[in-house]
C-alpha positions in Angstrom: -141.6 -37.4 -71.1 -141.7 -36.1 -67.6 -139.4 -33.5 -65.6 -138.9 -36.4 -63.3 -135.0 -38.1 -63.5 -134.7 -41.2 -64.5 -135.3 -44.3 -62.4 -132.7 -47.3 -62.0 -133.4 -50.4 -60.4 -132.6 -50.6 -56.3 -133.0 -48.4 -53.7 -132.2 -44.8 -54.8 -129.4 -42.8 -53.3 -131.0 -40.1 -50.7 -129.8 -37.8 -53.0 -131.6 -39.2 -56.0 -134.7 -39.7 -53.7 -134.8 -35.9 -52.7 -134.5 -34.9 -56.2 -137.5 -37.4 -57.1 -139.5 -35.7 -54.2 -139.1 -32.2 -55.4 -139.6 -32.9 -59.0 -143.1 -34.7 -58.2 -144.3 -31.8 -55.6 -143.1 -29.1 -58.7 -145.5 -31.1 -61.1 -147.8 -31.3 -58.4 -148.0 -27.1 -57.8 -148.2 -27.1 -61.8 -151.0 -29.2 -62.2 -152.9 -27.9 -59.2 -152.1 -24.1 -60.5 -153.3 -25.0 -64.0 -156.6 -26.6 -62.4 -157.3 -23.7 -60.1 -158.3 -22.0 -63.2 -160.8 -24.0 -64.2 -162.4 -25.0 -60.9 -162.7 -21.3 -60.2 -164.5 -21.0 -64.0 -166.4 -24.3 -63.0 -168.0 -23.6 -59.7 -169.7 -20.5 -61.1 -173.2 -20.9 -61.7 -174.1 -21.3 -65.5 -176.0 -18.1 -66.9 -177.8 -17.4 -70.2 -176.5 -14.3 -71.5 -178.5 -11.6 -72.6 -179.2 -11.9 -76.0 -177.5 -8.6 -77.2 -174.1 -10.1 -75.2 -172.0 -11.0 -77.9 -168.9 -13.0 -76.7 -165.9 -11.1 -77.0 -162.4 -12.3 -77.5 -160.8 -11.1 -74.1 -158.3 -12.8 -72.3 -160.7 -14.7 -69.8 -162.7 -16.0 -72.3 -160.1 -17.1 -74.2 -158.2 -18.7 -71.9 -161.6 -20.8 -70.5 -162.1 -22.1 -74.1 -158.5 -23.2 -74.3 -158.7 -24.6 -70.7 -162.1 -26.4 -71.9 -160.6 -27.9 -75.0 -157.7 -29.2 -73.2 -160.3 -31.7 -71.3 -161.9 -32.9 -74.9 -165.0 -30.8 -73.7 -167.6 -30.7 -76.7 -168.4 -27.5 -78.1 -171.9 -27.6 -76.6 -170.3 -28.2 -72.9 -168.1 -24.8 -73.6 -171.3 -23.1 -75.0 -172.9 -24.2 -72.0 -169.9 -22.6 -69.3 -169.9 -19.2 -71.6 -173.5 -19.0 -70.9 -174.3 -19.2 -74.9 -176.0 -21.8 -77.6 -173.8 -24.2 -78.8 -174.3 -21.9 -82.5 -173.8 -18.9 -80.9 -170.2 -20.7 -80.3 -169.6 -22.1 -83.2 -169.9 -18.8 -85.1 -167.7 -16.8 -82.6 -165.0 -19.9 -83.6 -165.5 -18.6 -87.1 -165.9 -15.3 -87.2 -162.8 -15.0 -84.8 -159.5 -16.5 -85.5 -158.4 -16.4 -82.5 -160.6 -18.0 -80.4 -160.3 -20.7 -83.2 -156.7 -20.8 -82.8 -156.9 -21.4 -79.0 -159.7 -23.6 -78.7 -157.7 -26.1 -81.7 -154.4 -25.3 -79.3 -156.5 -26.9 -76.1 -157.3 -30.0 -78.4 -153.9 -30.8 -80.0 -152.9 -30.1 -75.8 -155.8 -33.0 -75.0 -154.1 -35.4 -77.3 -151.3 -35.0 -76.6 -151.1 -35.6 -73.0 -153.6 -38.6 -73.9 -150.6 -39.9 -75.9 -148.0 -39.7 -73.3 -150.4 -40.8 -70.8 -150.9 -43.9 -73.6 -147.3 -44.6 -73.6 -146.9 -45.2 -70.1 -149.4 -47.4 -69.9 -148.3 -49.8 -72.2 -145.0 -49.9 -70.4 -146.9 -51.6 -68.0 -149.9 -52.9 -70.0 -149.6 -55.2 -73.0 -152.9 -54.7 -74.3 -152.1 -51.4 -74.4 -149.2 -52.1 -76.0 -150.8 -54.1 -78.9 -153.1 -51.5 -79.2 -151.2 -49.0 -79.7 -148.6 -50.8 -82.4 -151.6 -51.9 -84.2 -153.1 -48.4 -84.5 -149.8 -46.2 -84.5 -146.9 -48.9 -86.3 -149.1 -50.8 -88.5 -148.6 -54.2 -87.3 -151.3 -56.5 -87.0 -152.5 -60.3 -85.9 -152.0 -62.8 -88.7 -154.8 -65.0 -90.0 -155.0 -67.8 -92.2 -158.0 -69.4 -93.4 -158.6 -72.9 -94.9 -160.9 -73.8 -97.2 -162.3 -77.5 -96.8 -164.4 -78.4 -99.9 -166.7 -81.7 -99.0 -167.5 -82.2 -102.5 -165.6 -83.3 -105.3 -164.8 -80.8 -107.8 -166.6 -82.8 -111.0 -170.0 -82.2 -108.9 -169.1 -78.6 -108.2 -171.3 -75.8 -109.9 -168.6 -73.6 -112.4 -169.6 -70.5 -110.4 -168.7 -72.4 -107.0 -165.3 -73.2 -109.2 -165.0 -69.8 -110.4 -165.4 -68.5 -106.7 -162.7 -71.1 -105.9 -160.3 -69.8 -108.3 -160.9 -65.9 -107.7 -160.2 -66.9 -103.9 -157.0 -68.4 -104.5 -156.3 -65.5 -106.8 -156.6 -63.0 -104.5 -154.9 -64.7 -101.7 -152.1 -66.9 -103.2 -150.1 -69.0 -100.8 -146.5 -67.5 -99.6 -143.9 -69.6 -98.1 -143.5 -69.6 -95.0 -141.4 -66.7 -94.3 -138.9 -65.7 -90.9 -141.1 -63.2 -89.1 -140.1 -59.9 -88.1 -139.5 -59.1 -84.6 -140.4 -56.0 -83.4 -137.5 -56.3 -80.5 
């Protein structure tokens, strides 16, 4: 998952420590490199372009709609940095490929770091970790529900019978079975 080695319970060896160190100041310079980037694209102000400035697929704007759809931003909020309408944007995604290509890159990126990011937590977290085998491994909570009838059957209706019947038809009792284990 993560350029850092492996951790083992007790104290580390210096040697393992120093390794640990570097490792975390290299992801560090990465991270802070990629976010330079976009701080520098951020902290211009936001301009309208002139109507007859068409966006073009050069390399910077590329790379800031990439950057962009690596955060989840909307295409309205990358509209918004390029200085365009949220249309305007939408028809530069279809008209070029390219940009297309790079702004679906920067999402499949977003998820994908959300995922790992995910992961990690439910190391740590069971909700998380429900949460995640529920959506991702198809398990799910078990319910039963009991029916209690007050009234004897010879005073039911025939549709509260046939509603009876239809219910037990759809649901029909299983024995009770050894439940899987997911460990």
């Amino acid at each position: 998952m993560t350029d850092l080695p492996p951790r083992r319970r007790g104290r580390p060896t210096k040697e393992q420590a120093a390794a640990y160190a570097a490792a975390a100041q290299e992801k560090a310079k990465k991270d802070n490199k990629e976010n330079e980037y976009l701080d520098e694209v951020l902290a211009q102000p936001i301009k309208r372009r002139a109507p007859q400035a068409k966006l073009q697929p050069d390399e910077e704007t590329l790379r800031t709609i990439g950057e962009l759809g690596k955060l989840f931003c909307t295409q309205e909020e990358v509209a918004a940095v390029l200085g365009v309408s949220r249309k305007t944007f939408q028809n530069f995604l279809s008209d070029c490929p390219e940009a297309r290509n790079v702004w679906d890159d920067g999402l499949m990126h977003a998820k994908v770091s959300l995922r790992r990011k995910q992961l990690a937590l439910a190391d740590k977290n069971a909700p998380a970790a429900i949460f995640l085998g529920k959506n991702y491994l198809g398990q799910k909570d078990e319910s039963t529900t009991n029916i209690n009838h007050s009234k004897p059957a010879i005073e039911m209706t025939e549709a509260e019978l046939m509603e009876i019947a239809m219910r037990k038809a759809a649901d029909p009792a299983k024995p009770e079975a050894k439940k899987e284990s997911v460990h």
